[in-house]
N, C-alpha and C positions, 0 to 999 in steps of 0.2 A: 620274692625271688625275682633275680634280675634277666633280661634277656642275655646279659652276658655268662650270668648259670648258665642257660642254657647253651649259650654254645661252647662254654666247657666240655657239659657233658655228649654234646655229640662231636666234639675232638677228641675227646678220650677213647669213643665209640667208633670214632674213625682210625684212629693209630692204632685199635685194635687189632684191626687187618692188615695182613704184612701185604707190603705193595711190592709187584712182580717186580723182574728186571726193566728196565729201561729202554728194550727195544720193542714194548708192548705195544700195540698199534691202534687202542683207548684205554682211556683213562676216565675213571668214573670219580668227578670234585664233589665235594660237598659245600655251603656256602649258606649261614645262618646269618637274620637280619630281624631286628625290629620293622616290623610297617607301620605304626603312629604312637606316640604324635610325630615322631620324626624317624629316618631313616637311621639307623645304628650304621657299625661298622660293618661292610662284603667282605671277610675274612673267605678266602677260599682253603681249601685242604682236602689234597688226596684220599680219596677212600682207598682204590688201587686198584688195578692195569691187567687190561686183558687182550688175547689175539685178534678180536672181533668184536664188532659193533653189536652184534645181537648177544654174546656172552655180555657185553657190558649193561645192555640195555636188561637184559635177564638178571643179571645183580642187581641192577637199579631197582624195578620192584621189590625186591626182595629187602634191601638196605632202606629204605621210604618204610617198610613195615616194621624192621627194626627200631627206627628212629622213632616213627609212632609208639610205638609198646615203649621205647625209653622214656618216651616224653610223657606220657603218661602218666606212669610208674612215678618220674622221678615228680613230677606238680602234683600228685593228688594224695602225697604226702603233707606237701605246704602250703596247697593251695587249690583252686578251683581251675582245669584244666579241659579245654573242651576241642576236638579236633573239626574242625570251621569246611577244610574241604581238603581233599585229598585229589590229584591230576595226576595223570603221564600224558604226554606230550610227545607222542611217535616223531613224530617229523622233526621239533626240536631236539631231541633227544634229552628231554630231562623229565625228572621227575615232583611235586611238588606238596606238602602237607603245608596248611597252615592252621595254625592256634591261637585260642582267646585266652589267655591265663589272668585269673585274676589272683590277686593276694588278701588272704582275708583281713590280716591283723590291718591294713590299711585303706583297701575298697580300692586300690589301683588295676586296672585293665593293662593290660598290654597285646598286640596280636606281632605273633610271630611268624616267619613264614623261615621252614628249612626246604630249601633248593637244591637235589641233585643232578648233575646233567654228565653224559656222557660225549666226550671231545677226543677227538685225533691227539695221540702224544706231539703231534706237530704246536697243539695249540695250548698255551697257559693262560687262564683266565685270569692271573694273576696282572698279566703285562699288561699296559695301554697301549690302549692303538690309535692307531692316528685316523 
């Protein structure tokens, strides 16, 4: 199973939650990446949108425990899945799991890392900046 399973399966687990209106004032992203041998794709994707920093920040743990039980769940079906280290990060406001998945039929390693962070609807992590 590829690192791009996985972030299938935690966009599916993101669009699962209906994202507030638009004048929410955070927005809690989600944003899945292989870490070796090389850097995969930063795909970002709303989780969704609350009045307050600390409501967002309060889902954040919450959706990080999610994610873990998905990831889980969903590798130790195919494969040999281990959760390597779990952060929140008050002051940046994110959240962070990362994982060793191996795959048996072929002995390949991969380490995943899923990043949540909560951002001002002012700010898209999407956009470059200069």
């Amino acid at each position: 199973m590829t690192w791009a399973r996985l972030a299938l399966v935690l966009a599916l687990l993101f669009c699962s939650t209906s994202v507030t209106a638009a004048e929410e004032a955070w927005m809690l992203w989600g944003q899945v990446y292989e870490v070796t041998p090389h850097d995969g794709a930063h795909h970002w994707t709303v989780y969704a949108g609350f009045k307050s920093r600390r409501q967002c920040m309060d889902e954040g743990t919450h959706a990080l425990d999610e994610v873990i039980t998905s990831v889980s769940e969903q590798y130790k079906r195919s494969g040999n899945v281990s959760l390597v280290e779990k952060e929140r990060n008050d002051p940046k406001k994110e959240f962070i799991a990362k994982f060793h998945i191996v795959d048996p039929e072929t002995s390949s390693s991969q380490h995943v890392q899923v990043r949540l962070v909560c951002l001002p609807d002012t700010i898209d992590p999407r956009e470059k900046r200069e």
